[in-house]
DRENVO-287395 format. One record per residue: residue number from 1; residue in one letter; chain; x, y, z of N, C-alpha, C in turn. Coordinates in nm, 3 decimals. Example, Ala and Ser with C-alpha at 12.3 -4.5 7.8 and 13.67 -1.06 7.14 Angstrom:
! residues 2
> 1/A/A/1.319/-0.569/0.780/1.230/-0.450/0.780/1.320/-0.330/0.780
> 2/S/A/1.285/-0.225/0.708/1.367/-0.106/0.714/1.290/0.003/0.787
! end
This chain:
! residues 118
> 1/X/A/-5.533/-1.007/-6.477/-5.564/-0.925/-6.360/-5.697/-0.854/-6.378
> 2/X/A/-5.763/-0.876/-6.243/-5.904/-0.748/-6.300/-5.928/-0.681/-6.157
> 3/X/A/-5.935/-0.580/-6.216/-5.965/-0.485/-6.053/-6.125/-0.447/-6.043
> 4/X/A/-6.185/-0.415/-5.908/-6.314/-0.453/-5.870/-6.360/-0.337/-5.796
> 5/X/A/-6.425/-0.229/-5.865/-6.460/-0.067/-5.781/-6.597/-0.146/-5.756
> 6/X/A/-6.658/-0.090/-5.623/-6.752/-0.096/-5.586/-6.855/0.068/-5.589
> 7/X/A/-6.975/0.097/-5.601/-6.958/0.162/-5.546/-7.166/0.172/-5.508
> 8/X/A/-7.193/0.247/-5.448/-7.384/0.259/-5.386/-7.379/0.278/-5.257
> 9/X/A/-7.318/0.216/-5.167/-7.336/0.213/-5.065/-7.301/0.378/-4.947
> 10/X/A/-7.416/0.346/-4.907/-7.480/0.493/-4.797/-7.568/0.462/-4.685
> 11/X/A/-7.575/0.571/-4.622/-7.688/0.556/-4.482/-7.853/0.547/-4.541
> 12/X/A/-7.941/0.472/-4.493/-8.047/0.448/-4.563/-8.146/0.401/-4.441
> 13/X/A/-8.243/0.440/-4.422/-8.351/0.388/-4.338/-8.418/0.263/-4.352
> 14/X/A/-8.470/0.166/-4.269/-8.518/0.075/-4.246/-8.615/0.071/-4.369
> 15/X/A/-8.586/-0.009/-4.444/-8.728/-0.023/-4.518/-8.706/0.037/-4.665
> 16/X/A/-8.580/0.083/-4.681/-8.552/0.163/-4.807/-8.487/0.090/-4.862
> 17/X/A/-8.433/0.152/-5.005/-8.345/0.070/-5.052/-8.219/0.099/-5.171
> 18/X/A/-8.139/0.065/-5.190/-8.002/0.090/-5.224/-7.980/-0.016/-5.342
> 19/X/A/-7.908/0.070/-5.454/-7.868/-0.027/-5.626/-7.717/-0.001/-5.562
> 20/X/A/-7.611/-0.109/-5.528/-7.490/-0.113/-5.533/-7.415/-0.143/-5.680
> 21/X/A/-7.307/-0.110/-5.749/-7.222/-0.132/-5.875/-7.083/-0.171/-5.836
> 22/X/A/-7.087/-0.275/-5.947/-6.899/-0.321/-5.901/-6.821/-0.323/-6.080
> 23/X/A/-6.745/-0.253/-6.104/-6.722/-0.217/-6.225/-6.564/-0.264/-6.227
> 24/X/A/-6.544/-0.359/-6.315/-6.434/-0.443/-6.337/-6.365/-0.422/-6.467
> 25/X/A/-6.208/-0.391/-6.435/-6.162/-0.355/-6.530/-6.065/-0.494/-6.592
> 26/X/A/-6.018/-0.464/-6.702/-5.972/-0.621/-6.729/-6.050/-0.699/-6.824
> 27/X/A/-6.012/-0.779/-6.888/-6.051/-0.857/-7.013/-6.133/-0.988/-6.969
> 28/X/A/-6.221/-1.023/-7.054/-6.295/-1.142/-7.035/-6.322/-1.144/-6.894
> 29/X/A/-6.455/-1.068/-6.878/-6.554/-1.016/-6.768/-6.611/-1.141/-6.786
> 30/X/A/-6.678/-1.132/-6.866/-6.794/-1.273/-6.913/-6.759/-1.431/-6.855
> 31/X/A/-6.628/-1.439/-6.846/-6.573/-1.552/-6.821/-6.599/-1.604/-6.644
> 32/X/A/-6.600/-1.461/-6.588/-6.588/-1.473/-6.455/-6.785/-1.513/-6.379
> 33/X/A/-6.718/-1.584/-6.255/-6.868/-1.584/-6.189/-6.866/-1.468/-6.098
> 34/X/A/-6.961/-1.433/-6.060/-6.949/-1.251/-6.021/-7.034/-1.278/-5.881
> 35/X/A/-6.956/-1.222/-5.762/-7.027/-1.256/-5.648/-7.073/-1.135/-5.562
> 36/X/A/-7.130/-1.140/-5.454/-7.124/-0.972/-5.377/-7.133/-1.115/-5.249
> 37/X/A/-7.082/-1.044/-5.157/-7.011/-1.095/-5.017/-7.066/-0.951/-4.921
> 38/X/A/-7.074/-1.006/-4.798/-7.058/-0.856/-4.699/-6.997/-0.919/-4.583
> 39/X/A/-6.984/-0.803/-4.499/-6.899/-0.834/-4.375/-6.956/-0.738/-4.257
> 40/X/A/-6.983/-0.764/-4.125/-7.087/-0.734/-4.049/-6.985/-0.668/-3.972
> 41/X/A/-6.980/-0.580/-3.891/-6.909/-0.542/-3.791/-6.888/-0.682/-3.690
> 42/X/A/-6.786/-0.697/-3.631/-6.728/-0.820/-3.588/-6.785/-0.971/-3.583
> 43/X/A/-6.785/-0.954/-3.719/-6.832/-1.094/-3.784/-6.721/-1.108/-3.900
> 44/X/A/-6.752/-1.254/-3.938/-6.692/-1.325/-4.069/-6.768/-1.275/-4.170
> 45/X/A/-6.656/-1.251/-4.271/-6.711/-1.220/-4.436/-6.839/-1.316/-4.457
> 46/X/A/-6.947/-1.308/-4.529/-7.054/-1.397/-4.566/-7.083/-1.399/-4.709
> 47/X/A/-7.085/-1.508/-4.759/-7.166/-1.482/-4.922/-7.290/-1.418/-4.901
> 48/X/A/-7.342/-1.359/-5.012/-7.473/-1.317/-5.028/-7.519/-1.328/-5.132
> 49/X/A/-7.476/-1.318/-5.278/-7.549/-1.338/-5.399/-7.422/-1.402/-5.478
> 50/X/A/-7.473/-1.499/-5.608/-7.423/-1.497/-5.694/-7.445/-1.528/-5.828
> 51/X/A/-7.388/-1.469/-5.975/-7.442/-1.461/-6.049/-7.336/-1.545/-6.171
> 52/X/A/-7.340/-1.609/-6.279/-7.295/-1.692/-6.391/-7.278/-1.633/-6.466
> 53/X/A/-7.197/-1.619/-6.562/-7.161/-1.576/-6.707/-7.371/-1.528/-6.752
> 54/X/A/-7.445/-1.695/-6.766/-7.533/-1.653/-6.833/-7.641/-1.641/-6.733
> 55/X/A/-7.627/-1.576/-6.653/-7.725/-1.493/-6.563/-7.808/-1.577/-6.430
> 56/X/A/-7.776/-1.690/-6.441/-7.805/-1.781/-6.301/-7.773/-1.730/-6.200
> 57/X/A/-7.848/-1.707/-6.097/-7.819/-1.640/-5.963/-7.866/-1.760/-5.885
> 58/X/A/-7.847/-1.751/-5.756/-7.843/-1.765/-5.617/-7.809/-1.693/-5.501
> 59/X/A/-7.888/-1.711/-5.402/-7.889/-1.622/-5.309/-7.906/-1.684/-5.149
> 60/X/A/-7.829/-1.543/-5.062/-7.856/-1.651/-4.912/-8.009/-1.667/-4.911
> 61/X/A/-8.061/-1.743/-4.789/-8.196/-1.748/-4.755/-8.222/-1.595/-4.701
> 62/X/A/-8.115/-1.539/-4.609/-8.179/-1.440/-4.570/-8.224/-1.295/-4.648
> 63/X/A/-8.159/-1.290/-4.778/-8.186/-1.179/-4.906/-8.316/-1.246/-5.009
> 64/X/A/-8.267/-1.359/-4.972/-8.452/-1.410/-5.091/-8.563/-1.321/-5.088
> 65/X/A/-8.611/-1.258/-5.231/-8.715/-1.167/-5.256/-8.687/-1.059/-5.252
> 66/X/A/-8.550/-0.991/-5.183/-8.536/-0.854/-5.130/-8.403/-0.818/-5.186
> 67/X/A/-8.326/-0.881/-5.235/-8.204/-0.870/-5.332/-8.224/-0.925/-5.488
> 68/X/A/-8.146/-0.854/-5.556/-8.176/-0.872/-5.677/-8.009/-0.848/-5.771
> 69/X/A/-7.913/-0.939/-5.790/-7.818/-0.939/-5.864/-7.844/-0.940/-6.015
> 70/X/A/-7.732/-0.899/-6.058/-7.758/-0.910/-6.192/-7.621/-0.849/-6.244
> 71/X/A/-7.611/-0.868/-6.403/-7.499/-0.824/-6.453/-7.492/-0.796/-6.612
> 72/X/A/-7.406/-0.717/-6.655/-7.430/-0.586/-6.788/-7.258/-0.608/-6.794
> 73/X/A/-7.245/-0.768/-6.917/-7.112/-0.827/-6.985/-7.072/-0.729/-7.086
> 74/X/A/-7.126/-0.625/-7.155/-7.110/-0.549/-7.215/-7.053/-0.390/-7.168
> 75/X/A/-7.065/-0.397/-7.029/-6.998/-0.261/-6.978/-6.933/-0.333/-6.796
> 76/X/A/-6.906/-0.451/-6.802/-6.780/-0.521/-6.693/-6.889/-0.468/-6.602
> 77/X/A/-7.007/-0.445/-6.567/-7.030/-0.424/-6.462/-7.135/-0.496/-6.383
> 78/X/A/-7.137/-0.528/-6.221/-7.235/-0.649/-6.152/-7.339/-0.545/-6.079
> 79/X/A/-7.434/-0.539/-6.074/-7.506/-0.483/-5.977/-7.589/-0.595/-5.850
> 80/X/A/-7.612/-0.492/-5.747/-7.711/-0.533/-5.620/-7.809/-0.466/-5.591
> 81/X/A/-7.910/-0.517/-5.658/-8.013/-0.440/-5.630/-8.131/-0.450/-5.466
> 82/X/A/-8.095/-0.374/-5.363/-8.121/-0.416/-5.207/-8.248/-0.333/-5.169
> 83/X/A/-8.366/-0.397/-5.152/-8.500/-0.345/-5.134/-8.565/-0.414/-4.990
> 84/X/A/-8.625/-0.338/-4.959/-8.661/-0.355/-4.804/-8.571/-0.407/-4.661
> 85/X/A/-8.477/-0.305/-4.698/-8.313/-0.362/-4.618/-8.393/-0.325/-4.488
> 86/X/A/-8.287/-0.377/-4.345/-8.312/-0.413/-4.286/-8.177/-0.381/-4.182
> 87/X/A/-8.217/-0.335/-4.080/-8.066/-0.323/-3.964/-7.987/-0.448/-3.993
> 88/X/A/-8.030/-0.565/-3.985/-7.904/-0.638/-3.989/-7.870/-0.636/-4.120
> 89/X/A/-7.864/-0.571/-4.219/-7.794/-0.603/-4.358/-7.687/-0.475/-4.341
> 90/X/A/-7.656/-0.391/-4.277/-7.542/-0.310/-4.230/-7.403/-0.408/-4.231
> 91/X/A/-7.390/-0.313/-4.323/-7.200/-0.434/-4.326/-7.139/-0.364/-4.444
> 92/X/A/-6.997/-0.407/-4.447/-6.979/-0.344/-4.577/-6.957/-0.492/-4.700
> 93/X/A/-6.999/-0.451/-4.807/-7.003/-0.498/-4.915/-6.941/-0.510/-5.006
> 94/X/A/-6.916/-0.609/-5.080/-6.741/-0.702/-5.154/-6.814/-0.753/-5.270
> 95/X/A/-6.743/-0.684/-5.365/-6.754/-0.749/-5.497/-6.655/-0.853/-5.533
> 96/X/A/-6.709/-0.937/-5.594/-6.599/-1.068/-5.574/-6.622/-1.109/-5.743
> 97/X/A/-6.513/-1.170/-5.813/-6.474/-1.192/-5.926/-6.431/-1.311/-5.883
> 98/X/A/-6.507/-1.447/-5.978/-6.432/-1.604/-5.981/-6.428/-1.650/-6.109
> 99/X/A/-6.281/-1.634/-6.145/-6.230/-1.666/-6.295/-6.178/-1.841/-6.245
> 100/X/A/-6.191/-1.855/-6.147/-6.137/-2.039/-6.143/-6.126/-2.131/-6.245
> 101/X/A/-6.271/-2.145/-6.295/-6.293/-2.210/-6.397/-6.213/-2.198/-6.494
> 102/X/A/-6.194/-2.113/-6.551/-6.073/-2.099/-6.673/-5.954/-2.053/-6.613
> 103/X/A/-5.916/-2.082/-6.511/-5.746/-2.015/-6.441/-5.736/-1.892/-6.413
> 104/X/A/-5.820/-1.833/-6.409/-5.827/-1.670/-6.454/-5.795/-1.577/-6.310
> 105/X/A/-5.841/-1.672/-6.195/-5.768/-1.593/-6.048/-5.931/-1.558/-5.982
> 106/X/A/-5.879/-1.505/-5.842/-5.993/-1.434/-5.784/-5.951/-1.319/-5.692
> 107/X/A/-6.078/-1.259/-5.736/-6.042/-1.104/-5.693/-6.135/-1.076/-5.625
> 108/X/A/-6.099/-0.951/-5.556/-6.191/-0.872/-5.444/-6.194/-0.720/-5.472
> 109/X/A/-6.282/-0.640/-5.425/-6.330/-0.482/-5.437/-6.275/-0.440/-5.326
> 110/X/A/-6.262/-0.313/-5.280/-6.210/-0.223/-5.184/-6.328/-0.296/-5.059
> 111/X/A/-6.423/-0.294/-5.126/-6.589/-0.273/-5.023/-6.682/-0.110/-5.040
> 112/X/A/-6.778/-0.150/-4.991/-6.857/-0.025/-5.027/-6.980/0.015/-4.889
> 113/X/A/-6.952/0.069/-4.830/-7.019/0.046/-4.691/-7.177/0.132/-4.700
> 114/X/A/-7.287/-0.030/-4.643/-7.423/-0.001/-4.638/-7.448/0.010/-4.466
> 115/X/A/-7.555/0.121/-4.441/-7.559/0.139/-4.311/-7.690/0.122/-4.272
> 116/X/A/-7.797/0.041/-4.211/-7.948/0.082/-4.226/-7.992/0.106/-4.094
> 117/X/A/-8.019/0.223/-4.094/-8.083/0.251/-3.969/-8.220/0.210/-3.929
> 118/X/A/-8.219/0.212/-3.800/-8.379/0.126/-3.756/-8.475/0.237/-3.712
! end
């Protein structure tokens, strides 16, 4: 089992920018692929970043250059680092845990709600 606190997310102006944390409790962090997801006001959940045991990321097209994942196997925790946000990146935000690969399950965060005003 691993549980998934989120936490960064606040009201922020156009053009600013916000470090989100997702701090996972539970054994063999390392094992897992570590994702951040958001969800738009009446929209479908969306991927947005993701990151590998050994630090391989990918990202949507629309965060390229302006998001920055990453992750610290030594203290369970994923960060989002969100620079030159933008009204449409308002949504709230899901830390996501994928132990698949080794059986390990998948998990989700409460969410952590980003707001960007224009």
């Amino acid at each position: 089992q691993v549980q998934l606190v989120e936490s960064g997310g606040r009201l922020v102006q156009a053009g600013g920018s916000l470090r989100l944390s997702c701090e996972a409790s539970g054994h063999a962090f390392h094992n897992y692929v570590m994702n951040w997801f958001r969800q738009a006001p009446g929209k479908e959940r969306e991927f947005v970043a993701t990151i590998s045991w050994s630090g391989t990321t990918y990202y949507i097209d629309s965060v390229k250059g302006r998001f920055t994942i990453s992750r610290d196997n030594a203290k369970n925790t994923v960060f989002l680092q969100m620079n030159s946000l933008k009204p449409e990146d308002t949504a709230v935000y899901y830390c996501n845990a994928d132990g698949n690969d080794y059986g390990l399950g998948y998990y989700w965060g409460q969410g952590t709600q980003v707001t960007v005003s224009s």
